[in-house]
C-alpha positions in Angstrom: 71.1 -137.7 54.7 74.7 -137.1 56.7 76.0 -135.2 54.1 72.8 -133.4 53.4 73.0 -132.6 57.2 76.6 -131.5 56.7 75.9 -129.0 54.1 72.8 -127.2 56.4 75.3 -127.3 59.1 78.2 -125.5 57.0 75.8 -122.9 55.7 74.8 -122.3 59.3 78.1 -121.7 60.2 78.8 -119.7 57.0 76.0 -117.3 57.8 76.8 -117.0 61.8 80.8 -115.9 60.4 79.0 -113.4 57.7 76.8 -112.0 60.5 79.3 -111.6 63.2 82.4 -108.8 62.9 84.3 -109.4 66.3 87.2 -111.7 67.3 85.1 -113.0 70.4 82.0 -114.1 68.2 84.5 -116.4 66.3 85.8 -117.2 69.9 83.0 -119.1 70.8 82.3 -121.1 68.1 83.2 -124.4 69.2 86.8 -126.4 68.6 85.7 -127.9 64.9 84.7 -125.2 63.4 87.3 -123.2 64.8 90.1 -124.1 63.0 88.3 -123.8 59.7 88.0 -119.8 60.6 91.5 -119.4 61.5 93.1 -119.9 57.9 93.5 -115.9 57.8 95.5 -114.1 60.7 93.7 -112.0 63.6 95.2 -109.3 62.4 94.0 -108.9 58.7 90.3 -110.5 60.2 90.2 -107.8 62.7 90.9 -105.5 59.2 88.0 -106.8 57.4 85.6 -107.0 59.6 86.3 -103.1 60.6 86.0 -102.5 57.0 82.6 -104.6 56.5 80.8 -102.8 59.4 81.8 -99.4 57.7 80.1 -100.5 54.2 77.6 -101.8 56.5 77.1 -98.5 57.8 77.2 -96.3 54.7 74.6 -99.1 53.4 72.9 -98.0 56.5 72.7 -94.4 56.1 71.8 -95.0 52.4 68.8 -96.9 52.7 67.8 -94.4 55.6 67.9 -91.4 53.0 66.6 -93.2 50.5 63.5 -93.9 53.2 63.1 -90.2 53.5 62.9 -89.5 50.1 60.2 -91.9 49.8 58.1 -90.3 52.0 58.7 -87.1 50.8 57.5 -88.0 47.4 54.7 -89.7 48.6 53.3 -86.7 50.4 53.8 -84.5 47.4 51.9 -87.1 45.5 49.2 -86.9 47.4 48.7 -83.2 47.7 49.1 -82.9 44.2 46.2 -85.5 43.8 44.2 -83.6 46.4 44.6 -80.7 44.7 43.9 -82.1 41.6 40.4 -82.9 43.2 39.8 -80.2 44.6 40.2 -78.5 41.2 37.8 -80.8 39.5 35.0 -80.2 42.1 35.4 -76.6 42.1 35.3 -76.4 38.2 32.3 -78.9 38.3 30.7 -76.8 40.9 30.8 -73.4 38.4 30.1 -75.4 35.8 26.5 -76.6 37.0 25.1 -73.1 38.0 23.6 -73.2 34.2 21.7 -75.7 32.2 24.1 -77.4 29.7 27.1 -75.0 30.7 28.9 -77.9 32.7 29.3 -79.8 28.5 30.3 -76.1 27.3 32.7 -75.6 30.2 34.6 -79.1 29.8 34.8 -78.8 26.0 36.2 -75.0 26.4 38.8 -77.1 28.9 39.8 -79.3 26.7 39.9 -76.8 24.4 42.8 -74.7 25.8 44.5 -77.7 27.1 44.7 -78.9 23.6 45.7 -75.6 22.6 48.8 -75.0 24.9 49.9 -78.6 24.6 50.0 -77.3 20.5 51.8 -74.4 20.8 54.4 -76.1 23.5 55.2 -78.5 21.4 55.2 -76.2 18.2 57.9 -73.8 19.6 60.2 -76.9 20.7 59.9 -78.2 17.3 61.0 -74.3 15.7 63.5 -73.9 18.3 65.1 -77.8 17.1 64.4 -76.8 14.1 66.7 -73.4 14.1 69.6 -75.8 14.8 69.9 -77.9 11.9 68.3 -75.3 9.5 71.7 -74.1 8.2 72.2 -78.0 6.9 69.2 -78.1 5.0 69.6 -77.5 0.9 67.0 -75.2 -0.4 64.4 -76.6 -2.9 66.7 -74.2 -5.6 70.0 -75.9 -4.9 70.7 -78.7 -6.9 74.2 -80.8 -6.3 76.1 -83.3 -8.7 79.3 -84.8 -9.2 81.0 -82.6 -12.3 84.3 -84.6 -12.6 86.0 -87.7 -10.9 89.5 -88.1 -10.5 90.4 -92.0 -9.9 94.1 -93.4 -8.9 94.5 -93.6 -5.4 94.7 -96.7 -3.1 93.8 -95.9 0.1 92.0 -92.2 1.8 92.9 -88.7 0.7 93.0 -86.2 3.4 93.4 -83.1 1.6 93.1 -81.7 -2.0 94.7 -78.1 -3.4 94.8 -76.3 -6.2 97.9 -74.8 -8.0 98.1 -70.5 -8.3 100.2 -70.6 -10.9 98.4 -72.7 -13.3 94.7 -72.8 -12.3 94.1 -76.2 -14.7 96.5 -78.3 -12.1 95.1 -79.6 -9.0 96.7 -81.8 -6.0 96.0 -84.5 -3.7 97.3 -86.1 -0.9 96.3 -89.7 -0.1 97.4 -92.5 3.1 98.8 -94.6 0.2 101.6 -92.7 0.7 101.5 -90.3 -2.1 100.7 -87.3 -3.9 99.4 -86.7 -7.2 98.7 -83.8 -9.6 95.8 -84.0 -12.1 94.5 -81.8 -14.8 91.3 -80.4 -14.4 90.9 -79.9 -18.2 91.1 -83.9 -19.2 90.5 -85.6 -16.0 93.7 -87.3 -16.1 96.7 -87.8 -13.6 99.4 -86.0 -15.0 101.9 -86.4 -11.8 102.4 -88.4 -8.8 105.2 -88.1 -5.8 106.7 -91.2 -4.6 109.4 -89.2 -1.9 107.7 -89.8 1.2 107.6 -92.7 3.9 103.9 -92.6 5.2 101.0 -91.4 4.6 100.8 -87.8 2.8 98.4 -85.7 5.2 98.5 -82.4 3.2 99.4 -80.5 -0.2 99.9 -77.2 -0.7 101.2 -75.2 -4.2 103.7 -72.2 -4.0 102.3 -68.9 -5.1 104.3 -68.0 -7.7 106.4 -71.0 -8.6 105.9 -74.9 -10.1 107.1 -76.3 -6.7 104.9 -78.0 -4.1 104.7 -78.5 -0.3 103.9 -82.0 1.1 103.5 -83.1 5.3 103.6 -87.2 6.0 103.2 -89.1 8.7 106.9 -90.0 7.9 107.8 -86.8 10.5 108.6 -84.6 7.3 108.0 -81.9 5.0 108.5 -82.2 1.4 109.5 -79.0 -1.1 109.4 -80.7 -4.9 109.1 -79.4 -8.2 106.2 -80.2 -10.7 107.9 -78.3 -13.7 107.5 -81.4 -16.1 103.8 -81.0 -15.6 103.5 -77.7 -17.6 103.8 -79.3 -21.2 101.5 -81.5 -19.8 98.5 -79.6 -18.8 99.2 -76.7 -21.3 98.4 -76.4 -25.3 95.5 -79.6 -24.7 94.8 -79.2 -28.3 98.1 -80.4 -29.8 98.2 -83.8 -30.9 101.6 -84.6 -31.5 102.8 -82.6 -28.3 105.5 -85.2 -26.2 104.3 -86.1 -23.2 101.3 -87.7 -23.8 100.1 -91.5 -24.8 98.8 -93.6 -27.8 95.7 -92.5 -26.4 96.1 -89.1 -26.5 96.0 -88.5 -23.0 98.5 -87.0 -20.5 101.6 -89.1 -19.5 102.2 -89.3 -15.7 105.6 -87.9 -14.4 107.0 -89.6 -11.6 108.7 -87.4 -8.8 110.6 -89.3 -6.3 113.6 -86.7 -4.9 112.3 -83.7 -3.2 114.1 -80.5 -3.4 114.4 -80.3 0.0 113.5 -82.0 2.8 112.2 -80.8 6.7 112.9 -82.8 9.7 111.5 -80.7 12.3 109.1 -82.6 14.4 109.0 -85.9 16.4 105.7 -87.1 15.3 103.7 -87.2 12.4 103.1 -83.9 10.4 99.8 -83.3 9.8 99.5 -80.0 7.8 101.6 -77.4 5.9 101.1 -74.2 4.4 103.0 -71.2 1.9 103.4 -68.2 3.9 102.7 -65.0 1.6 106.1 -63.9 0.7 106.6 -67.9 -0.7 110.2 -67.8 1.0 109.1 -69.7 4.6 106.2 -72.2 5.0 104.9 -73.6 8.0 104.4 -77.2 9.3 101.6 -78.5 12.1 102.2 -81.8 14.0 101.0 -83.9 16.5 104.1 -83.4 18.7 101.9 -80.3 19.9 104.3 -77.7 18.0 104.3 -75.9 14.8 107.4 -75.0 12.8 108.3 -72.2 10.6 111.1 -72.6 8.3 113.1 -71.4 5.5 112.4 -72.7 2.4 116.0 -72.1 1.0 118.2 -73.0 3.4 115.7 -75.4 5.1 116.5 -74.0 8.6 113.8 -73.8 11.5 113.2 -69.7 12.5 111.0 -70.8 15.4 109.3 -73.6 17.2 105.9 -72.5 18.1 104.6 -74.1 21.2 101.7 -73.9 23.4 98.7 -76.4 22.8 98.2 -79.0 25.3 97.5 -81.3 22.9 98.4 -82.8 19.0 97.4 -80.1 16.3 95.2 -80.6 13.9 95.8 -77.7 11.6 97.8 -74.5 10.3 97.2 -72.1 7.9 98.7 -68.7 6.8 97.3 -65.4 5.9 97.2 -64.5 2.5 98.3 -61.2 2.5 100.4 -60.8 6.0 103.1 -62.6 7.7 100.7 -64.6 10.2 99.6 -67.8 10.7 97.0 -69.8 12.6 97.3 -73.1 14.4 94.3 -74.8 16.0 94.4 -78.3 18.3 92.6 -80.7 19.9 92.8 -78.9 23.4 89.7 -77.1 21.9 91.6 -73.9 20.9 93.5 -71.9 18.4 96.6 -69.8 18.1 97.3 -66.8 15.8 100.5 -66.1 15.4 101.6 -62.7 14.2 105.3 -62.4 12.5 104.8 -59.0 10.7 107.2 -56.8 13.5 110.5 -59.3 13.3 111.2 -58.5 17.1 107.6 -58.8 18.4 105.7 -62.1 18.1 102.4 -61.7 19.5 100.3 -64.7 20.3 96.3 -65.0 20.6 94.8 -67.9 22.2 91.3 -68.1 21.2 88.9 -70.5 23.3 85.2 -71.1 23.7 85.3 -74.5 21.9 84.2 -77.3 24.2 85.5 -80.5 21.7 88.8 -80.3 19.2 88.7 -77.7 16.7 89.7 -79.7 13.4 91.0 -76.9 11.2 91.1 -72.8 11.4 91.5 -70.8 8.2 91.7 -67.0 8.0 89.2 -65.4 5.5 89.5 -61.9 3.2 88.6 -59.5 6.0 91.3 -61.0 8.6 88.7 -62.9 10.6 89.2 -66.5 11.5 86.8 -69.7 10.9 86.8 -72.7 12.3 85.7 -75.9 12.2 84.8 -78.1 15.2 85.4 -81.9 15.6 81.6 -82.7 15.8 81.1 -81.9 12.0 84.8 -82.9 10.6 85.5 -86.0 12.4 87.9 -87.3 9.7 90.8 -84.8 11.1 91.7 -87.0 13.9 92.5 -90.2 11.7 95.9 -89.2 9.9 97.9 -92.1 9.4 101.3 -92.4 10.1 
């Protein structure tokens, strides 16, 4: 009973310290209790309690508004029911002039209720419809796997194809390398083993057997595939030397690159020929892109500017220009053809990260956004 007594008596005392923000309340409480509210120094109590009657306050004015706006809605609750009312009797009351023409008057009601709730909620549904509309595959259209090329061990981020021999195609893969298959048999007919992380792009030269690889080693490869071209060519030649038992292409292995581009502090995400094959072009996540010589594997310029990592880069086909986009929800066109003037557009509008911005035949730019290529932002490194 004493202690149950004890515990009443502390909460008491709990509640009166809990209620009660000045030095005097605490003042009077007598000499036992006292010292029990005296562990933390006037000072910083004087501080708190200051600070408790302020949330106090704000609580105050709070619940006050939110008073107010209960009453408000209230009264618009009931006017809107009174009118409601009101409605109903003065429709009723037109109604009943006529015998029968009250039943006749509801149903027409009803009626055109029904008939506006229809065509509300048919012209949401068109106008929802209009967005996703360009997704849907007509009833003509019919897709299926033609070919499946099987050999790497972890993602592949991009796939080219070769100008110079149209039968050779390349991919780049997280496992760290590149590989070069024939369209013709199916087969892998070359793979690159020169690169310390993950292979994030592949691009062919336009007029030569070399290729153009970006890692997440920091680095651009420039290696030769010449090998391959006994290998993909004269397919009908049984005793031709680089293939198996089996008939099939033999695999070259390419492990020294021609050259190699260290221009970036982070991982490279993309690369690409510019049209006069001498300079190519390399995106990264350091928020620069780099144009450099192909021969002497010098840097011509750093192109800065995004506020955050890019994501892509790609060249014109026909001029000296390339485009750059980033996931500070913009792009970059970059214009080299006048060697003293470089002119620079900054295109915006995009709310989320633009994953990749390619130019097309009549010099326009397209883009893709993150919301539909969300695979962009997970290069490896």
């Amino acid at each position: 009973m004493e202690s149950i007594a004890g515990k009443k008596e502390e909460k008491k005392h709990l509640t009166f310290l809990r209620s009660n923000s000045k030095d005097r309340d605490i003042d009077a409480l007598p000499n036992n209790q006292r010292s029990n509210s005296t562990v933390l120094p006037c000072r910083i109590r004087t501080r708190l309690h200051d600070l408790f009657e302020q949330i106090e306050t704000e609580f105050g004015v709070v619940y006050s508004e939110n008073m107010e706006l209960r009453k408000t809605i209230s009264a618009l609750n009931e006017k809107l029911s009174s009118l409601d009312s009101g409605q109903m009797q003065s429709e009723k009351a037109e109604t009943t002039n006529s015998n029968g023409s009250e039943i006749q008057k509801s149903m027409k009601n009803k009626s055109g209720s029904s008939q506006l709730s229809q065509k509300l909620k048919t012209t949401y549904k068109t106008g929802t419809s209009k967005l996703v509309s360009s997704f849907k595959a007509s009833a003509n259209v019919v897709c299926r796997a033609i070919q499946e090329f099987q050999g790497h061990k972890d993602g592949i981020w991009d796939v080219a194809s070769s100008q110079v021999n149209t039968d050779i195609i390349g991919s780049a893969s997280a496992d760290q390398k590149a590989k070069l298959w024939s369209l013709s048999s199916g087969d892998c007919i070359g793979t690159y083993h020169g690169h310390a992380g993950s292979v994030n792009c592949i691009r062919f030269h336009p007029d030569k057997y070399i290729a153009l690889t970006a890692s997440g080693d920091s680095t651009a490869h420039i290696w030769t595939y010449e090998a391959t071209r006994l290998s993909s060519c004269d397919e009908d030649s049984a005793d031709r030397e680089d293939s198996d038992d089996n008939g099939n292409a033999e695999a070259h292995d390419y492990r020294s690159p021609l050259m190699s581009a260290t221009c970036h502090t982070s991982p490279v995400v993309c690369c690409d020929w510019l049209m006069d094959g001498l300079h190519f072009v390399t995106a990264s996540w350091d928020r620069t892109a780099c144009l450099v010589d192909s021969t002497t594997s010098q840097i011509i310029q750093t192109l800065s500017g995004h506020d955050l990592p890019l994501t892509h880069v790609s060249a014109h086909s026909k001029h000296k220009m390339i485009v750059t986009s980033s996931r500070d929800a913009t792009f970059r066109v970059c214009d080299f053809r006048e060697p003293t003037i470089h002119t620079v557009i900054v295109g915006q509008g995009h709310s989320q990260s633009v994953s990749s911005a390619v130019f097309t035949d009549d010099d326009k730019v397209g883009m893709g956004v993150q919301v539909f290529f969300t695979h962009v932002g997970a290069f490896c490194a």
